[in-house]
N, C-alpha and C positions, 0 to 999 in steps of 0.2 A: 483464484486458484481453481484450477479445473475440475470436475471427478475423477479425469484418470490420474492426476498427479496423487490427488487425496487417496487415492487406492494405492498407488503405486508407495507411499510413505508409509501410510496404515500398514499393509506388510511386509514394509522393511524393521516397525518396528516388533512385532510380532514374532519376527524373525530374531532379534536382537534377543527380545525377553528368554527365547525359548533356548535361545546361545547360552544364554547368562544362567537358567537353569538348569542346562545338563553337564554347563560346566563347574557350579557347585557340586553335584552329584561326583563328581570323580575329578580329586582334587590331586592327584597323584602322579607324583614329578616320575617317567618311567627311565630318564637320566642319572637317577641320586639309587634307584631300588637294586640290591645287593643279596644274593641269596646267603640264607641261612648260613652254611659252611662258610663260605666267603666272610660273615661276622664274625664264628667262632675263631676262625686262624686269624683275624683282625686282632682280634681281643686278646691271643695269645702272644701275637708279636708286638703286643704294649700300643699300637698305634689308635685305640677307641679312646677317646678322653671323658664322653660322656652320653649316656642312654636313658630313653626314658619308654619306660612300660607301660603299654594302651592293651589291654588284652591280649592278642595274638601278635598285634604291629610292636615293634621295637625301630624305637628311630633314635635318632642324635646326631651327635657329631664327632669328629675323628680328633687326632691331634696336629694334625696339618689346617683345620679349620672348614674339612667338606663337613658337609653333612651327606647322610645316608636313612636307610629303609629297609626293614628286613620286614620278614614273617615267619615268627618261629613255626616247627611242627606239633600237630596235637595232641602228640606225645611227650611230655610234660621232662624236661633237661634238668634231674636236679644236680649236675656239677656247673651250669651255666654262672647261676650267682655267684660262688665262689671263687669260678675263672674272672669276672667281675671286679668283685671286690678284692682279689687278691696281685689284680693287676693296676690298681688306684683309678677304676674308672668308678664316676659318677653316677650313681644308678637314682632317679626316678622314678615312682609310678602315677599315673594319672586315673582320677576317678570315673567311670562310665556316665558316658552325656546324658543324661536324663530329660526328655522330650514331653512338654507339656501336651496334654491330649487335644489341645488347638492346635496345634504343629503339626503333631499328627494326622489331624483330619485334614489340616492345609494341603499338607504331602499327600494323604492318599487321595483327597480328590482331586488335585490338581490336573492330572488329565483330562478329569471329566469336565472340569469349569473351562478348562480351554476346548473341547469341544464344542459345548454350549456356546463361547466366544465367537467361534468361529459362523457355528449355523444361525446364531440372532445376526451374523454381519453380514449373511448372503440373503438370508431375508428382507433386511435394510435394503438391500441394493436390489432386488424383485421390486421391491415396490416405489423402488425409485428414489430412496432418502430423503431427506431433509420433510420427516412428516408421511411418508409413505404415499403421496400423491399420485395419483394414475398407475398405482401396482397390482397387479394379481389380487392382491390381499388385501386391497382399501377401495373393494367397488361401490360401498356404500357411501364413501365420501364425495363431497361437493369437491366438483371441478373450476368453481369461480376461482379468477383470479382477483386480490386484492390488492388494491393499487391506495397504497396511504396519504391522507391530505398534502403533505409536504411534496408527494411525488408530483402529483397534476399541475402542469403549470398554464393548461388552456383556458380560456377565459372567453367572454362573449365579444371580445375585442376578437378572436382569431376567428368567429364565425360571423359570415356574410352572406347574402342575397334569400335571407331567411326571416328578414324583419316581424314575419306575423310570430312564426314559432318560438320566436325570443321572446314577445312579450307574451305568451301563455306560458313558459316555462317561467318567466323574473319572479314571479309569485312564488315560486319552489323555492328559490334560492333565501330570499325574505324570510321565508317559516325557516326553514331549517338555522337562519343567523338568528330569526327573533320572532321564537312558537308564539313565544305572549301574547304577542301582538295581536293574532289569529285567535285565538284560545281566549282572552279576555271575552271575545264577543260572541263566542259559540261557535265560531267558523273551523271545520275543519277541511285540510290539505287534502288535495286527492292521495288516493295509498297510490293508483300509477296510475301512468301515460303511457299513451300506447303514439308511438310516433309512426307514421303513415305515409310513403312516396318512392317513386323508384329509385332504383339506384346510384349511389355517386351523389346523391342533394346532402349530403350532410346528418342525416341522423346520429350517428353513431358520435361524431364530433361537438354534436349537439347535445349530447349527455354529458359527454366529459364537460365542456365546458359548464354545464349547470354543478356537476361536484367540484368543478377547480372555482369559480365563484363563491360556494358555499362552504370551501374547504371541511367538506366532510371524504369522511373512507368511501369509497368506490369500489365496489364487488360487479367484474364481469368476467360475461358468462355466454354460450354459444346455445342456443337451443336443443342441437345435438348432443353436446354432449351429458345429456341428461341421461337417456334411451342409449341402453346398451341390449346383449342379445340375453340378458340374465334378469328375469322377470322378478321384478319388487328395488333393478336397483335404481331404476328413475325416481322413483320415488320416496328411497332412502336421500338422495344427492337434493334430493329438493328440501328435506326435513334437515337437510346440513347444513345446506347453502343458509338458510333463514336463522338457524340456532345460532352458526358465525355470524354473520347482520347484527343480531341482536348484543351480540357480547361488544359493535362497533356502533352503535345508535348514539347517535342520527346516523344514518348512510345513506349511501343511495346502489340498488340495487340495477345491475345495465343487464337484459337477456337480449344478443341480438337475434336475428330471424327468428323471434318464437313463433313462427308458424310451423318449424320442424316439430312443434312438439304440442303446441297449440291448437292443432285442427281441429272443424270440426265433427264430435264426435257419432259415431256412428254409423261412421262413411268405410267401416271394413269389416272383416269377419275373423275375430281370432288371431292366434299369431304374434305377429308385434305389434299390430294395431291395438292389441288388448295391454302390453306391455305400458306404450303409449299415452289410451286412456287413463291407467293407474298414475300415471305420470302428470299428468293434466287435473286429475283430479283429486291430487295433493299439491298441486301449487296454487288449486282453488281454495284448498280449504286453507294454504298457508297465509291466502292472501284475504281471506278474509272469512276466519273460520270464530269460533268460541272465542281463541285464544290470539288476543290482540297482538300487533307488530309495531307498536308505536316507536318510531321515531324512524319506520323504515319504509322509503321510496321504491319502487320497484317501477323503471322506466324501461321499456320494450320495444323493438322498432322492427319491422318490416316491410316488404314490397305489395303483401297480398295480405291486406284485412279483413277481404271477403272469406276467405276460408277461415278464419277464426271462430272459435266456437260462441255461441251468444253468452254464457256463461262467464266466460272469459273479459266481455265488452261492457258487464252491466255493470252501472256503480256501486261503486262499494268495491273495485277490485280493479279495474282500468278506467277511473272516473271518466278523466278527459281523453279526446284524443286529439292529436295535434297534426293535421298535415305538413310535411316538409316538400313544396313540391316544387319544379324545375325553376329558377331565378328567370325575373323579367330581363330585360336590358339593363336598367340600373342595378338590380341587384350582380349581374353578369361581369359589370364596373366593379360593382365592391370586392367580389370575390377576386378576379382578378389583380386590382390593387393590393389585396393581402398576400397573393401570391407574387408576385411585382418586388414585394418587398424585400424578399429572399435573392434575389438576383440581381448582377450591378446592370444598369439599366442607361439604355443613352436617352437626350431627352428629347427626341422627339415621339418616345411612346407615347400613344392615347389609345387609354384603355376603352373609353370611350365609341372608338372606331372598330376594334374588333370585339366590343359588349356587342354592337350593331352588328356583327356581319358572324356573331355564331347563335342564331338562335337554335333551341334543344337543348345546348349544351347544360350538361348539371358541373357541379361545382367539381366533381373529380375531374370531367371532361376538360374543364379549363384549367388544373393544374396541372394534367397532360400537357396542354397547349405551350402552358409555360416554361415546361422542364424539357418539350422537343426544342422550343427555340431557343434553352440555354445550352442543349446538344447540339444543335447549329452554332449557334457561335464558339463552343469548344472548337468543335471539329475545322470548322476554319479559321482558328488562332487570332479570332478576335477578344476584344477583354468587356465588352456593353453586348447587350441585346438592345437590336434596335428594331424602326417598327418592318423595316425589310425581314426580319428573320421572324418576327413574330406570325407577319403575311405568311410568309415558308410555312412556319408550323402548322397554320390554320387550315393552308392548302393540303397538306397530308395527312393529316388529319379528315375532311370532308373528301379529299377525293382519292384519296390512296398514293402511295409514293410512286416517283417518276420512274420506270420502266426505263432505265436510259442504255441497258443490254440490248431491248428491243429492235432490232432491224422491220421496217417495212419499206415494201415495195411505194414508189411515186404516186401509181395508179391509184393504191390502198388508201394511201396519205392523203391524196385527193379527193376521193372517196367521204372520207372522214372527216375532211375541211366543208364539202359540201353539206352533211349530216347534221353537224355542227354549226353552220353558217343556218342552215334552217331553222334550228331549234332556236336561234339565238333573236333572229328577224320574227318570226313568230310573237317569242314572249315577250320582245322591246314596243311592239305594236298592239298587243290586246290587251284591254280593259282592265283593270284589278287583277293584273299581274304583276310581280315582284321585278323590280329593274333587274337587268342583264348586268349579271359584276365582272364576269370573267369567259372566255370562250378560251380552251386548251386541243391541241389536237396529240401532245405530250401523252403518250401512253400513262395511265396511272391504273395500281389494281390492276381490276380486272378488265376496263374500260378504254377504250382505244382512242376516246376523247371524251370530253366535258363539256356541259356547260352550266355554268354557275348563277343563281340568281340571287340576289341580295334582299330582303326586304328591309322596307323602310322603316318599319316597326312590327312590334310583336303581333301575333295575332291568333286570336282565339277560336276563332270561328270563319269560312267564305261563305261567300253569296253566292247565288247559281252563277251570277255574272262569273264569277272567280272562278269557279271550279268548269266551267267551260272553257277558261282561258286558258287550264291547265291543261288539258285533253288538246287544244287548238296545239300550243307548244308544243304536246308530246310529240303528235303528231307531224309536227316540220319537218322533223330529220329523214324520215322515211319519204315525204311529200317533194324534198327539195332534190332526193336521190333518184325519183320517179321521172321530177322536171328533166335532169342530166343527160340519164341513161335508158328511159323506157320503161314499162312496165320489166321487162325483162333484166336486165340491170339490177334494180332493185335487190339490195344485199340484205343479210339477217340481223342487222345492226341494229334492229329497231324492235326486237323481239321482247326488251322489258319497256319499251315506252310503251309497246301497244298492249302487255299486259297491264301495266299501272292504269292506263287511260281508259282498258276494259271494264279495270275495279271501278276508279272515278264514277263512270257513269251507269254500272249497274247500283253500286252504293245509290248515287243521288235517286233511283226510279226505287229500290228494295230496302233502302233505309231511312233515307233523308226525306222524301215526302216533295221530292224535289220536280216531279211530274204531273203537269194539268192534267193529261188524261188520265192517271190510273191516281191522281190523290196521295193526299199525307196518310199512308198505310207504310206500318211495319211488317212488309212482306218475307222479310228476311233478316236472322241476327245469328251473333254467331251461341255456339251451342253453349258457352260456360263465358262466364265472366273473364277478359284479362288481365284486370285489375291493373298493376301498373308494369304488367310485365312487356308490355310493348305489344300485344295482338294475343289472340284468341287461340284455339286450338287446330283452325283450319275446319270443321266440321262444322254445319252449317244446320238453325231448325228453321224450315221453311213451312210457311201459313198462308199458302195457298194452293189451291186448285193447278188440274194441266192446264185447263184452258185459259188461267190467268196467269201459268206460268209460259205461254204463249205470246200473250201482250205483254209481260215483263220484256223477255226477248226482245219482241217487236219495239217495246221503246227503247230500250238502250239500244240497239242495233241505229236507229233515230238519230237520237243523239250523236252516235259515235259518227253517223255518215254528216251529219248536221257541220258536226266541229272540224269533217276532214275536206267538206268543199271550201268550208271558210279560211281555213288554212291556206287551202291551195289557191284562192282567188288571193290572199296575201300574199302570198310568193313568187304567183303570175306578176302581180300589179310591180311586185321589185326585184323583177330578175335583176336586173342590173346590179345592185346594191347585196345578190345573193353572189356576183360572180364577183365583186370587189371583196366581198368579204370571208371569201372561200379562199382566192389570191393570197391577202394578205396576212392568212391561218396559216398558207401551202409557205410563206415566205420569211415570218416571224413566230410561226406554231404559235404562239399566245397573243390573247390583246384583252385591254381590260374596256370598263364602261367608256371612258376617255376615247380610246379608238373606235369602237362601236359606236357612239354617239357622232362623231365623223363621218362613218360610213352612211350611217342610218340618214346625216341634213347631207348626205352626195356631197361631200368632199372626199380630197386623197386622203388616208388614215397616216400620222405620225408615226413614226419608227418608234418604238416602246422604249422608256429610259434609259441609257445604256446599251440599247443594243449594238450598238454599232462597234461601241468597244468591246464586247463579250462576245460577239461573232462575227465579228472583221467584215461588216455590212456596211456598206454606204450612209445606208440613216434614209435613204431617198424614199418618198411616198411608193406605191403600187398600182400598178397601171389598172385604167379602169377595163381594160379589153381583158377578156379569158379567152383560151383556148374550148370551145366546145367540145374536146375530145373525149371517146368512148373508155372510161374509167374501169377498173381491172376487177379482179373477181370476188363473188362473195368470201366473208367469213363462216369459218364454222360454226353450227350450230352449237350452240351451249357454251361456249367463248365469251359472251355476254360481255360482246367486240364494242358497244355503246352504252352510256349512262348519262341520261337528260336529269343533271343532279340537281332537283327540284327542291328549296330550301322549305319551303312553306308546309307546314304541317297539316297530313289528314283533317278535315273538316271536323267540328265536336259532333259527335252522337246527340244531343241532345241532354 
């Protein structure tokens, strides 16, 4: 039953009571009521049979069987009785009601106790009923929600690619089934854990699952909403949240982002930052103050640890901390497979094949993955997801969905097969590069083509060898447009490869130490930590001199010219194998490793699965002759008309 129905009954009966009341009050039939005169001539022409006397009211009944109502006048009839009794009517009188002084005060208060009714019921509903939660008038109350053992049905079965974080939490689950155990030997529990990794890895899932294990009460909570604009109530909500806990112990207590509320402190001036602090430094004291919390867990997760206050991290208050961070390959499987499970599945899935082909992905990334390719298979009235749609997903996902509104011009498209055909020879030929998975000239996003590269396995860290192989690649598409068309020619397709491949190699001389001449110096880092929010602030503190920000220049400029003759002495040495594979982009816009690998040992390239039947093509290979013709005009700037989608991740800092 909803609130408005519950309102809308509430006063209908309200309505009912207040009927039922004023129709006691005036009980008086105005059909039967007969004036005065009208009784006397009654009474004289014999027809009254019988009356009874209430004071002023005279009622009874006739001798036809009405009944009637009068109201004699104040002026006192003494021939009335007479005419009465001398006409053989029945006279009556009745005793005055006498009204106990309870009654009385019932009756006169009763307007006021139903006013009172009324304003305790709009008060109710300010602050939101059931308990007054989140109202005007209960801002000192704790905003956790309480989720009871019976509720939680997740369990460390539903979490995957987290194997270390599970066995540093299995120990929580133990004490809260069996203190003893712990307690016999002096050992005690952490009071919390602080869980640590970016976004979409599972933390949050990783708590419940330790209360649905341990089937205790579960109190969660948003770090926000502690800090409101009303100073002392953060810190009321926090002396609630813990007094509830405590009336539920064992429990476990979930704050996510507590870095809203966690900072640390000192970092403002006044305001609500003072608000804040008071906030913080009563969930210090709740967590480990005079006044013990036993039997209560308090687990907290967020993206940035670094900004947490030291106070907050030391033990005795957040013992452990537990990183949750991005799933390997195999863990990539597991999660997958848990999400697999949900959807009817044909069998040639292997989760295994696209564990391999998403590395980054965190755990919510791959249940995307899965819920797009069971929207694929809806949408074309299939009843399995199989591993074709799964591909689909994976591709929109990494590269953006197909542009298939898109018109371009021949010239454009050729253009872009060229760009592309570069990028792709490039990175199939240079050293600790990731194999070539897929080349697209399929508009996606915002990108006017792709190309895709696969790695073989995960990887934590490149060599200079690697990270020159990447600049060499970036570098193709622009290299192979030059070969074409001329310096002149030359479109703006290439405006983020040549920014990415600018970072690469200023990183390797300003960060990485990846330069003979100027040394392993940290010339350059960025101004604040980004902990796991994916990069920095953009603002940079630089530790050194002009003149050595001179030779910084001068070496990456080095490098970048270094990586872009080597490029182009690879592109020279295969034209040929640039104009087969430019053709066979212009002719089946996609080909995967399978065709590439073709083109690359100088064979004709296979017509791609299917194609022949989904675009009424031949299936015939691609000639190896191109037309050298002058290719049509640039893109717009800031169009960011190319994207050389490089799967392998920034190099470790160190």
């Amino acid at each position: 039953m909803n609130d408005m129905l519950k309102n809308i009954l509430l006063w209908l009966v309200i309505a009912a009571v207040l009927l039922t009341v004023f129709n006691n009050f005036n009980t008086t039939s105005e059909a039967n009521r007969i004036s005065y005169s009208e009784f006397v001539k009654e009474v004289h022409d014999g027809r009254i049979a019988k009356v009874v006397v209430d004071g002023y009211t005279i009622s009874g009944s006739r001798t036809s069987g009405d009944t009637f109502e009068t109201v004699r006048p104040a002026a006192a009839d003494p021939k009335i009785m007479d005419d009465l009794l001398s006409n053989n009517v029945v006279v009556e009188g009745r005793m005055p009601e006498q009204q106990s002084i309870w009654t009385q005060l019932l009756v006169a208060s009763f307007p006021i106790l139903l006013i009172l009714a009324i304003f305790m019921f709009f008060m109710r509903q300010m602050q939101g009923g059931g308990g007054g939660k989140g109202g005007p008038m209960s801002f000192g109350k704790s905003k956790a929600r309480l989720l009871p053992e019976d509720q939680i049905k997740t369990t460390f079965a539903d979490v995957a690619g987290c194997d270390e974080a599970k066995e540093d939490t299995e120990e929580l689950v133990d004490f809260l089934r069996e203190p003893s155990k712990f307690q016999r030997l002096g050992g005690k529990i952490p009071r919390g854990i602080l869980m640590a990794g970016p976004p979409g890895t599972g933390k949050t899932l990783l708590a419940k699952a330790i209360a649905g294990e341990a089937k205790v009460p579960f109190f969660t909570i948003s770090g926000s909403d502690f800090v409101e604009m009303f100073v002392g109530v953060g810190a009321s909500r926090v002396r609630d949240m813990f007094e509830q806990a405590k009336k539920h112990a064992p429990c476990i207590i979930f704050i996510d982002e507590i870095d809203a509320v966690g900072r640390n402190r000192g970092s403002g001036m006044g305001g609500g930052n003072d608000e804040r602090e008071q906030t913080l430094n009563q969930l210090l004291v709740e967590m480990d103050g005079f006044e013990g919390n036993e039997g209560i867990i308090v687990i907290a997760a967020t993206n940035r640890p670094d900004v947490l206050d030291p106070a907050l991290l030391r033990p005795g208050r957040f013992d452990r901390q537990v990183t949750v961070g991005l799933p390997d390959i195999r863990g990539r499987e597991q999660i997958l497979k848990v999400h697999l499970r949900k959807v009817p599945c044909d069998d040639d899935v292997q989760p295994k094949n696209i564990a391999r082909g998403t590395p980054g992905f965190s755990g919510a990334d791959l249940a995307n993955l899965v819920n797009e390719s069971a929207l694929f298979a809806a949408r074309s009235n299939r009843r399995l997801v199989n591993m074709e749609l799964l591909e689909l997903a994976k591709d929109k996902i990494l590269m953006g969905a197909e542009r298939k509104s898109m018109v371009m011009k021949e010239e454009e498209k050729r253009n872009t097969a060229y760009h592309e055909a570069g990028h792709a020879i490039v990175g199939y030929l240079m050293p600790e590069h990731d194999p070539v998975y897929k080349v697209t000239i399929i508009p996606r996003g915002r990108a006017l083509g792709v190309t895709m590269y696969l790695p073989e396995e995960d990887k934590y860290s490149l060599s200079k060898r690697g990270i020159e192989s990447q600049i060499c690649s970036l570098y193709g598409g622009r290299i192979a447009e030059e070969m074409i068309h001329g310096f002149d020619g030359v479109s703006t397709g290439a405006s983020n490869d040549i920014e990415r491949a600018t970072s690469l190699a200023r990183n390797m001389v300003t960060k990485w130490g990846l330069s003979e001449e100027l040394g392993a110096y940290a010339y350059e880092e960025d101004d604040s930590s980004g902990g796991y929010i994916g990069g920095g602030t953009g603002s940079k503190a630089n530790y050194f001199s002009q003149e050595t920000g001179k030779k910084l220049d001068a070496e990456v400029k080095s490098i970048i010219s270094s990586c872009y003759k080597r490029s182009t002495d690879i592109l020279e040495e295969n034209r040929s194998k640039l104009d087969v594979m430019a053709e066979a982009l212009m002719q089946y816009e996609t080909i995967d490793a399978k065709q590439i690998k073709e083109i690359m040992d100088g064979k004709t390239p296979s017509a791609p699965e299917g194609w022949g039947d989904s675009n009424g093509g031949s299936g015939d290979g691609v000639a190896a002759e191109v037309n050298d013709e002058t290719v049509g005009a640039s893109k717009p700037e800031g169009d960011s008309p190319d994207s050389n989608e490089d799967l392998g991740g920034e190099p470790n800092k160190g």
